[in-house]
TORNUKE-864826 format. One line per 4 residues: number of its first residue (from 1); for each residue x negated, y negated, z negated of N, C-alpha, C. Coordinates in nm, 4 decimals. Last residue first. Example, Ala and Ser with C-alpha at 12.3 -4.5 7.8 and 13.67 -1.06 7.14 Angstrom:
2
2> -1.2850 0.2250 -0.7080 -1.3670 0.1060 -0.7140 -1.2900 -0.0030 -0.7870 | -1.3190 0.5690 -0.7800 -1.2300 0.4500 -0.7800 -1.3200 0.3300 -0.7800
***
This chain:
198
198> 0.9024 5.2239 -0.3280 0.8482 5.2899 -0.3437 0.7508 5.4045 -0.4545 | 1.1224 4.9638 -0.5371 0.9962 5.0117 -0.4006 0.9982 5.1751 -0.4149 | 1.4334 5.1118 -0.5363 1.3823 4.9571 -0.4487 1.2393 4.9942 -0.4618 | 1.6727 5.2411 -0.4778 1.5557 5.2503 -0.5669 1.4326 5.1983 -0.5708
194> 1.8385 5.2658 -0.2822 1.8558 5.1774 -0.3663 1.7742 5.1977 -0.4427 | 1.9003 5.2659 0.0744 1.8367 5.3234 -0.0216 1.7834 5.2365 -0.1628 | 1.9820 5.1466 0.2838 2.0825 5.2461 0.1792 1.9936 5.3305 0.0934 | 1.7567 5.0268 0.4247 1.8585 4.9527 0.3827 1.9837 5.0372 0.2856
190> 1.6069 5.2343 0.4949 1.5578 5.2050 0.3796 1.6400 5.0746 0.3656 | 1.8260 5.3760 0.7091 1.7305 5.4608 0.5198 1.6995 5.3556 0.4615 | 1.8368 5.1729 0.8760 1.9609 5.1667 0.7713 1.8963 5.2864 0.6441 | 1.6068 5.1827 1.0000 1.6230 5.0689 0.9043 1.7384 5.0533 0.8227
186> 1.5709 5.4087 1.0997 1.4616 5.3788 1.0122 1.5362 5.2544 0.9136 | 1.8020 5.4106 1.2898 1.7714 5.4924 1.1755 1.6737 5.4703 1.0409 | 1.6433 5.2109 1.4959 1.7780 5.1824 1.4090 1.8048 5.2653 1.2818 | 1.4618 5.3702 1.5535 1.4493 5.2452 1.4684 1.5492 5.1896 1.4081
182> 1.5463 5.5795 1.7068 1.5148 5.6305 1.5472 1.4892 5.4636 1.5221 | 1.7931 5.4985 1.8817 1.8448 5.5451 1.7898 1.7130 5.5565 1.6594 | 1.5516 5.3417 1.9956 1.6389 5.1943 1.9633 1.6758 5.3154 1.8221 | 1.4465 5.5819 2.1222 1.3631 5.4798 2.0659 1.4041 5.4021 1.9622
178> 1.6564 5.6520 2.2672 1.5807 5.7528 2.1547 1.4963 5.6597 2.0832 | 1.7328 5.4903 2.4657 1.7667 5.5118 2.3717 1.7242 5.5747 2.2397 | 1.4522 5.5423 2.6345 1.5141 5.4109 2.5478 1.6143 5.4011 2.4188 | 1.4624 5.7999 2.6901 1.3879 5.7666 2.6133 1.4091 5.6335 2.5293
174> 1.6981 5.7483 2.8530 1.7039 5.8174 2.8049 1.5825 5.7994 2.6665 | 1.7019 5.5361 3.0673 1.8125 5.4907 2.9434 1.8031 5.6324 2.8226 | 1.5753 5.6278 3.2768 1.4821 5.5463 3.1979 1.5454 5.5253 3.0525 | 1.6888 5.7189 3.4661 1.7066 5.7935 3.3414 1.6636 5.7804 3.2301
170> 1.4923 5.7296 3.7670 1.6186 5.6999 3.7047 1.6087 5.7689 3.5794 | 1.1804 5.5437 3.6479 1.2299 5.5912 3.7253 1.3579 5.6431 3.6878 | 0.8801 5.4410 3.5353 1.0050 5.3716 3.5783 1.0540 5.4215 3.6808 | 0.7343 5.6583 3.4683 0.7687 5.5662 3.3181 0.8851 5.5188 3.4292
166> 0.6945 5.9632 3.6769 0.6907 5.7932 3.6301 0.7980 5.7420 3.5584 | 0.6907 6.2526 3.4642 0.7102 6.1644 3.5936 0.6660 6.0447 3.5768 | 0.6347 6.3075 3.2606 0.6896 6.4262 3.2952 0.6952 6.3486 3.4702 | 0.5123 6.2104 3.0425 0.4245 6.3123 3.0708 0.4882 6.3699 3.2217
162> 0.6748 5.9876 2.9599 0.5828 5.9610 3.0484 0.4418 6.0408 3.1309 | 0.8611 6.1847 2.7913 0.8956 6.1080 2.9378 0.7906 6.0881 3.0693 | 0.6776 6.2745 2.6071 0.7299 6.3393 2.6861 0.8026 6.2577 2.8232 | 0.6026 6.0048 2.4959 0.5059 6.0792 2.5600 0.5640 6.1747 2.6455
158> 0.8963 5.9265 2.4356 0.7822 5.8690 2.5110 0.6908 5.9342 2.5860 | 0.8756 6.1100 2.2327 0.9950 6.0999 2.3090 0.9490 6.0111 2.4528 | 0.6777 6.0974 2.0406 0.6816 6.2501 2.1826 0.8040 6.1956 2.2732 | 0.7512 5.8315 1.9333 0.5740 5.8847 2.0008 0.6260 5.9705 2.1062
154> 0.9994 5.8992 1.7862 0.9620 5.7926 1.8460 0.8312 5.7921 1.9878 | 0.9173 6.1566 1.6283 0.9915 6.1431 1.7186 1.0034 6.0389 1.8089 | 0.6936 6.0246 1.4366 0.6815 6.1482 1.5782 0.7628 6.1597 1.6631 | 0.8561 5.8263 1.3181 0.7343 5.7905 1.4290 0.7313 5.9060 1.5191
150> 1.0102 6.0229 1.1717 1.0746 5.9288 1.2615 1.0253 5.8827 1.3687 | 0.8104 6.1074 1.0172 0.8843 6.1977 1.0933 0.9603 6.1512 1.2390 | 0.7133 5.9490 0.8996 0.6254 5.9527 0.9669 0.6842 6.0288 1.0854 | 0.9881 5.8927 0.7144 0.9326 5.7706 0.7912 0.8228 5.8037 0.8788
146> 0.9599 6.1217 0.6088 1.1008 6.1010 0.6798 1.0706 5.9898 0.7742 | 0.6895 6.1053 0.4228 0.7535 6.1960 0.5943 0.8324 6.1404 0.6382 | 0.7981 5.8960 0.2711 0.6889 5.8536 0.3752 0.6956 5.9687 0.4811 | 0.9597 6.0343 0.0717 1.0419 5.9201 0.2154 0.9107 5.8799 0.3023
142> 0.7528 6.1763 -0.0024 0.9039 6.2446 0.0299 0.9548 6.1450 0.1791 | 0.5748 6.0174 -0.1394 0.5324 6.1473 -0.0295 0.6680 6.1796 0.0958 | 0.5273 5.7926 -0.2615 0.6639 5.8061 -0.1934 0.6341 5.8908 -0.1308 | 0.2889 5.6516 -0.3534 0.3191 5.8024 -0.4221 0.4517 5.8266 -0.3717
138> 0.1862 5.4356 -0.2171 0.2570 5.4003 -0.3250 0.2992 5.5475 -0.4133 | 0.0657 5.5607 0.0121 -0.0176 5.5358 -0.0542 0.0255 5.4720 -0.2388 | 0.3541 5.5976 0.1381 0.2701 5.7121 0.0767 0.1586 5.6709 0.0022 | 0.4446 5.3642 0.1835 0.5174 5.4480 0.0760 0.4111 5.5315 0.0796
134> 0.2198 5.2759 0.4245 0.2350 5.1813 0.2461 0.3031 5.2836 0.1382 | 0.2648 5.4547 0.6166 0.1934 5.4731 0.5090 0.1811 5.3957 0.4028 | 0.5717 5.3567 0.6396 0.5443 5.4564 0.5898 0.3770 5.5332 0.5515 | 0.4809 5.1104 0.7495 0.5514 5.1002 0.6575 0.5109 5.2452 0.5815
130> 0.3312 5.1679 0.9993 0.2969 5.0968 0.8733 0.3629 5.1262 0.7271 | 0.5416 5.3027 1.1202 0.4146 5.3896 1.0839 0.3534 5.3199 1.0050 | 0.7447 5.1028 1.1973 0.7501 5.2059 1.1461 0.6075 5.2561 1.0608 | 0.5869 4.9520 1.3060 0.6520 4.8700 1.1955 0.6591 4.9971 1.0866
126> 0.4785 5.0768 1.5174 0.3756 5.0123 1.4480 0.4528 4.9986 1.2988 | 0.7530 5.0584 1.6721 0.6512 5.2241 1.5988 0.5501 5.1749 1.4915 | 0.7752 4.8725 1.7137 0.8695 4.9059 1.6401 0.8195 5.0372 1.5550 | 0.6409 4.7706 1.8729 0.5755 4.7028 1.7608 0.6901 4.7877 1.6528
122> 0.6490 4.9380 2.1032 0.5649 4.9710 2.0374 0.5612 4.8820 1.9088 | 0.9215 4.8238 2.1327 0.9446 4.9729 2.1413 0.7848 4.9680 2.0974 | 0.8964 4.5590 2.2002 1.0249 4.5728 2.1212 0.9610 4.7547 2.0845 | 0.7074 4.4621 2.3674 0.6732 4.4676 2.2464 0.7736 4.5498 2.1528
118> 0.8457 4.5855 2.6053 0.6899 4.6619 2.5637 0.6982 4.6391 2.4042 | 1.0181 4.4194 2.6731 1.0551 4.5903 2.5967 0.9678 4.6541 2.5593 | 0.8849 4.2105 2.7167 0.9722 4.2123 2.5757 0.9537 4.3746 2.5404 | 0.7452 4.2727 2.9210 0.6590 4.2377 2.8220 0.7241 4.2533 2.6732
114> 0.9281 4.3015 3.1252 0.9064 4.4043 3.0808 0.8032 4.4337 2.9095 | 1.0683 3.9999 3.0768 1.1400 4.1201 3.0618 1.0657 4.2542 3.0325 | 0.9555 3.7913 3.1993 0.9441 3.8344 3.0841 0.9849 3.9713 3.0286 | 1.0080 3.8021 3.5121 0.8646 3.8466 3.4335 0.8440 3.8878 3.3438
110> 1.3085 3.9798 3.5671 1.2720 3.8719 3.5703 1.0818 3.9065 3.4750 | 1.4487 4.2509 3.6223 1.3979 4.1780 3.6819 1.3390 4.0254 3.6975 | 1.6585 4.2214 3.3163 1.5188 4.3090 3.3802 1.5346 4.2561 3.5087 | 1.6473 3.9122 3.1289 1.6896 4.0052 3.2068 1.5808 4.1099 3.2794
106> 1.5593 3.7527 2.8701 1.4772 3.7446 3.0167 1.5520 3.9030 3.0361 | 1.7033 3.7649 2.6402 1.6715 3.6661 2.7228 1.6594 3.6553 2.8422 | 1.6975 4.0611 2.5825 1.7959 3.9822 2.5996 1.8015 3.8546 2.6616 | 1.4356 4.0650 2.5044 1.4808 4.1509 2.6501 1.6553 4.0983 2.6496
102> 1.3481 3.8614 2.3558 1.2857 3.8774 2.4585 1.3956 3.9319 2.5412 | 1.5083 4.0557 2.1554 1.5231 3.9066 2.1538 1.4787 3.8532 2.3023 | 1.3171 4.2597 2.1028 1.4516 4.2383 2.1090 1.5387 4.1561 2.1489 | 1.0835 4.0678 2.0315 1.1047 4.1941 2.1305 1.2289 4.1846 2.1698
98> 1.1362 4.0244 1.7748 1.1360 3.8837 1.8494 1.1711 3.9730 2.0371 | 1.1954 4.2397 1.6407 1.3009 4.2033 1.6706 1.2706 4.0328 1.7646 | 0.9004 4.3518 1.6474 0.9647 4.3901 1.7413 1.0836 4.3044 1.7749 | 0.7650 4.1334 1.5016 0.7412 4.1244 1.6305 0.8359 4.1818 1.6948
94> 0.8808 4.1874 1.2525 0.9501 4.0858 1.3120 0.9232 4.0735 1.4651 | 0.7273 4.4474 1.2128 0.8788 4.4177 1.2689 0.9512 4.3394 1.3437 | 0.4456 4.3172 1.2316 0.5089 4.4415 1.3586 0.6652 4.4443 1.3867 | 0.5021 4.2533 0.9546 0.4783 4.1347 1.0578 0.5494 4.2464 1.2239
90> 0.6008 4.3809 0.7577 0.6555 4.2833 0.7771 0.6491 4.1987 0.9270 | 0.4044 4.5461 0.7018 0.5403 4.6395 0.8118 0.6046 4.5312 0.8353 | 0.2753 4.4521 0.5187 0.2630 4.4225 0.6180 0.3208 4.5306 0.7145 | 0.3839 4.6508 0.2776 0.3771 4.4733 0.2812 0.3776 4.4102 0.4524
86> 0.2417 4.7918 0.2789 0.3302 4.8195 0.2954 0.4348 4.6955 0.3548 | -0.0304 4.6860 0.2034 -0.0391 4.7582 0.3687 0.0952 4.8176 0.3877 | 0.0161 4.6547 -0.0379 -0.0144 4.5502 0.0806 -0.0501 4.5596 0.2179 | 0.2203 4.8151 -0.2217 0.1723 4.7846 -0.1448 0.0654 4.6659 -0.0634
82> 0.5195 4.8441 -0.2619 0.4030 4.8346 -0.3569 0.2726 4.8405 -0.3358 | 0.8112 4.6848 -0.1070 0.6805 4.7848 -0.0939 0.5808 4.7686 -0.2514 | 1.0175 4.5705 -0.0794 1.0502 4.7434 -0.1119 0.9084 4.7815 -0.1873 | 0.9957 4.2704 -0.0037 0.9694 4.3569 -0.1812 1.0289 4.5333 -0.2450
78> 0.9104 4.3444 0.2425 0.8276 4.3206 0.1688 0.8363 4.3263 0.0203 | 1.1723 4.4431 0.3177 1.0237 4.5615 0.3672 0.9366 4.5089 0.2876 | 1.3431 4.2711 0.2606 1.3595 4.4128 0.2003 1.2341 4.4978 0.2302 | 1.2844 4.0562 0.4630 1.2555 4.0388 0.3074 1.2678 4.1670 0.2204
74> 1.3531 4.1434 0.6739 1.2065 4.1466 0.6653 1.1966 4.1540 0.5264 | 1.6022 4.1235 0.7383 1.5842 4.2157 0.6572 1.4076 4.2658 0.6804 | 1.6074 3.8807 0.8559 1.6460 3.8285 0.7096 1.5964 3.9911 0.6316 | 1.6484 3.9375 1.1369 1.5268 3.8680 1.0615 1.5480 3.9091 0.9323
70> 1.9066 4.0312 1.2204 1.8181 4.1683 1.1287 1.6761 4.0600 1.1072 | 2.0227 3.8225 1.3721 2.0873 3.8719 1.2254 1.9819 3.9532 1.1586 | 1.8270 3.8158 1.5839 1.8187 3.7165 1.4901 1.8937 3.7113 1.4176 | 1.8785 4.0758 1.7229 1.7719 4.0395 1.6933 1.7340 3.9090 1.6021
66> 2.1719 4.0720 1.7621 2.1043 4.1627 1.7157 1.9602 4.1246 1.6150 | 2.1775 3.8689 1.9471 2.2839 3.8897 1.8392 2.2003 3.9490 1.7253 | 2.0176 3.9792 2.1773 1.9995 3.8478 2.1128 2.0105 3.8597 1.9733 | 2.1972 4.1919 2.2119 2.0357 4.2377 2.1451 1.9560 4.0649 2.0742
62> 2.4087 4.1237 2.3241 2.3711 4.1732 2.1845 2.2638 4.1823 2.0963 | 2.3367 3.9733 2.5498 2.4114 3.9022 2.3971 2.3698 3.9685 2.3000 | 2.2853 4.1536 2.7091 2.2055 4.0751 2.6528 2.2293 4.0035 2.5569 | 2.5308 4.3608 2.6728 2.3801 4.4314 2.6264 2.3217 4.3015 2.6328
58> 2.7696 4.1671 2.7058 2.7804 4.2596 2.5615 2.6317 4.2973 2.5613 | 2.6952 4.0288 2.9273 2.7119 3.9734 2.8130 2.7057 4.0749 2.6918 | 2.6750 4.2036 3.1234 2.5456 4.1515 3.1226 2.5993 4.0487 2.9377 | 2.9050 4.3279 3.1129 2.8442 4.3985 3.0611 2.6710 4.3800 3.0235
54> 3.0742 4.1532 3.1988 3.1007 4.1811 3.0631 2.9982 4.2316 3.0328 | 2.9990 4.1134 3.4813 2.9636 3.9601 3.3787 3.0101 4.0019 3.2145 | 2.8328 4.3836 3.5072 2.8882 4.3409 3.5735 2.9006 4.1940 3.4558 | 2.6095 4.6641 3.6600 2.6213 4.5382 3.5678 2.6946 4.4836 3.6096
50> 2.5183 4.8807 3.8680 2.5958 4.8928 3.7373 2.6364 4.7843 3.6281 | 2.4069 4.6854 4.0625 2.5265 4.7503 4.1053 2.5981 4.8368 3.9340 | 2.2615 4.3986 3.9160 2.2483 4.5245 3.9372 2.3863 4.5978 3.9758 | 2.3529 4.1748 3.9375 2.3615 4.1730 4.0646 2.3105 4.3306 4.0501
46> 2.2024 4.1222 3.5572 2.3061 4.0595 3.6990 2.2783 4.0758 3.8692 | 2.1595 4.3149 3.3846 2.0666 4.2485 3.4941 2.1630 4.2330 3.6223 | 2.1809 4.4740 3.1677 2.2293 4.3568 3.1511 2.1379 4.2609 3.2800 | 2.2212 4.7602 3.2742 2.2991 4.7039 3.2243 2.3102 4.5448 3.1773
42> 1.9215 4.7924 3.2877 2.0150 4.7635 3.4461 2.1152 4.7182 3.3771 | 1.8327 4.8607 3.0107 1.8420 4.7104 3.1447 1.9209 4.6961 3.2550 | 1.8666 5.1399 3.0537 1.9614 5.0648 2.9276 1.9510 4.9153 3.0251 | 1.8136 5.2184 3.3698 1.7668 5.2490 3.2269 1.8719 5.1406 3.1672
38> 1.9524 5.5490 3.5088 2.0088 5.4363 3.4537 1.9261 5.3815 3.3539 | 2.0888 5.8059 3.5172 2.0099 5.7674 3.6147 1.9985 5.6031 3.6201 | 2.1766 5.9642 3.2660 2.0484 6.0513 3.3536 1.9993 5.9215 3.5007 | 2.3529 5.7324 3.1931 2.2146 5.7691 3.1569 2.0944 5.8484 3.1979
34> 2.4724 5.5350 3.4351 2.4427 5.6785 3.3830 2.3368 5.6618 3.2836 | 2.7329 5.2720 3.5408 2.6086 5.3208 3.4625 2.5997 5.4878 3.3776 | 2.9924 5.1999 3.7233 2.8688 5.3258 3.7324 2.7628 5.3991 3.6651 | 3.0898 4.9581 3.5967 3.1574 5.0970 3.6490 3.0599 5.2497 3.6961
30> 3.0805 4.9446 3.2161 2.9890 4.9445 3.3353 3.1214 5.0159 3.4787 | 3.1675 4.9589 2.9598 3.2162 4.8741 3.0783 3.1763 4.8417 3.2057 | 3.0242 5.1402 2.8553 3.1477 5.1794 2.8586 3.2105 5.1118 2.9610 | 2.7972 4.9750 2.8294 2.7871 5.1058 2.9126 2.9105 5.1434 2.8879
26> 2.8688 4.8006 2.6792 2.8301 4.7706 2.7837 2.8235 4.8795 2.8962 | 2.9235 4.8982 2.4490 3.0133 4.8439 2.4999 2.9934 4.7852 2.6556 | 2.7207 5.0216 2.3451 2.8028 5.1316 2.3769 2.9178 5.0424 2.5342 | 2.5913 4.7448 2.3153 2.4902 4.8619 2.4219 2.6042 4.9796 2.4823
22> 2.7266 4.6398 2.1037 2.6460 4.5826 2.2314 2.5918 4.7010 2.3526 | 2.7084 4.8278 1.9211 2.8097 4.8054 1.9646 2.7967 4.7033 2.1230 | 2.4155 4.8337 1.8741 2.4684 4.9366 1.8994 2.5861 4.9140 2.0008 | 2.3394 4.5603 1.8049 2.2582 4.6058 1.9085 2.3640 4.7261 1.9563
18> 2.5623 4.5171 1.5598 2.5782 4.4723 1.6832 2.4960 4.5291 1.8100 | 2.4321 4.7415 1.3821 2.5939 4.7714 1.4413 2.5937 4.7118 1.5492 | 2.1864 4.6742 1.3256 2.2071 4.7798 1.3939 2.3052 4.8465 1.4386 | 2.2450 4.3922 1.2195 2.2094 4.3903 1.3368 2.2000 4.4925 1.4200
14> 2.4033 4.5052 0.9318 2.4336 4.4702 1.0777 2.4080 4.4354 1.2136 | 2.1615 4.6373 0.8599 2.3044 4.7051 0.9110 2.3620 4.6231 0.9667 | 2.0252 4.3768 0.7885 1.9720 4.5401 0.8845 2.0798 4.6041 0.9192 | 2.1661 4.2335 0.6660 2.1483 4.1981 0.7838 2.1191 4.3031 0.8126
10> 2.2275 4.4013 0.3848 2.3474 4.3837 0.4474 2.2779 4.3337 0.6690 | 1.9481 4.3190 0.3220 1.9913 4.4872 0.3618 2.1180 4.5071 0.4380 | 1.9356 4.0547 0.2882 1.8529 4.1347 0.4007 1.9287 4.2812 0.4146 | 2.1178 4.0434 0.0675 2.1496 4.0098 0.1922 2.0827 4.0494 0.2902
6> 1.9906 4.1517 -0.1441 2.1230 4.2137 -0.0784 2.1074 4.1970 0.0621 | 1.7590 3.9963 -0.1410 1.7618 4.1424 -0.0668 1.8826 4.1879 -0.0655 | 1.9365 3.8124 -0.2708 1.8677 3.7980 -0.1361 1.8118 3.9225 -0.0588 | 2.0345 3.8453 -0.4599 2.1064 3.8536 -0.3744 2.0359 3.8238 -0.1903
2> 1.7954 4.1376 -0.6227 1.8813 3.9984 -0.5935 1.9984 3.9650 -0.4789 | 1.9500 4.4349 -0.8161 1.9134 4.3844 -0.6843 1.9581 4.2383 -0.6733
***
């Protein structure tokens, strides 16, 4: 392995420590924030009654943080793949972590804000579901489930939310999370996984 996909693989893990540690740390420092009644934003949206100046710093900082350490692990999606439709999990990603990036910027209640989390959570599925048909069309049957597996969960977790009430209502931090946990998942498999493409 060069040192340059080292290094992308080393960034994916860490941008999925800081987003994490960003998010626990914020909701730890909240005085009120729930998850049954709470989406992950309120936490970094100043004057929200669960946000406060630590906690608008640890969730928008982070995801900033977050989002421009894990660039670098674009370079591991493109020479994992064998591919050229594996290849291009490259672009959806980066969209999401620009996403990422977005919702750290622009706080929830401000315009940009819902546009970020839009891109952050569908370009992330896209990244996903790309990717994993590049491994399958490469003969990766095995890790292309685990990767389509991930999408389903990603998809119903959503769908089930948005089946069940309105998309913006308390508890919003529930599906959100589920979202962030399988992308984050997605990217430490194929950052600890050493058998480089497909």
């Amino acid at each position: 392995m060069d040192e340059l996909t080292r290094a992308g693989r080393l960034a994916g893990v860490a941008a999925v420590c800081i987003a994490a540690i960003g998010i626990a740390g914020a909701a730890l420092a909240s005085p009120t924030f729930a998850v049954t009644g709470n989406a992950l934003s309120d936490l970094g949206q100043p004057g929200d009654p669960v946000a406060t100046p630590v906690t608008t710093l640890l969730f928008d900082g982070g995801l900033v943080l977050a989002g421009v350490v894990g660039l670098p692990f674009a370079v591991v999606l493109w020479r994992r793949s064998e591919t050229r439709l594996g290849q291009a999990a490259v672009v959806p990603f980066t969209v999401a972590l620009l996403g990422m990036v977005g919702v750290g910027l622009f706080p929830a209640g401000r315009p940009l804000h819902l546009p970020a989390a839009l891109t952050l959570y569908l370009a992330s599925m896209v990244a996903m579901a790309v990717d994993g048909a590049g491994t399958a069309l490469a003969g990766g049957r095995r890790r292309a489930a685990v990767t389509s597996s991930l999408v389903a969960v990603h998809v119903a977790g959503w769908w089930w939310w948005a089946a069940s009430g309105p998309v913006l209502r308390p508890g919003l931090a529930i599906p959100e999370l589920l979202g962030a946990g399988v992308f984050a998942a997605w990217v430490v498999l194929i950052a600890s996984d050493r058998r480089g493409p497909a």
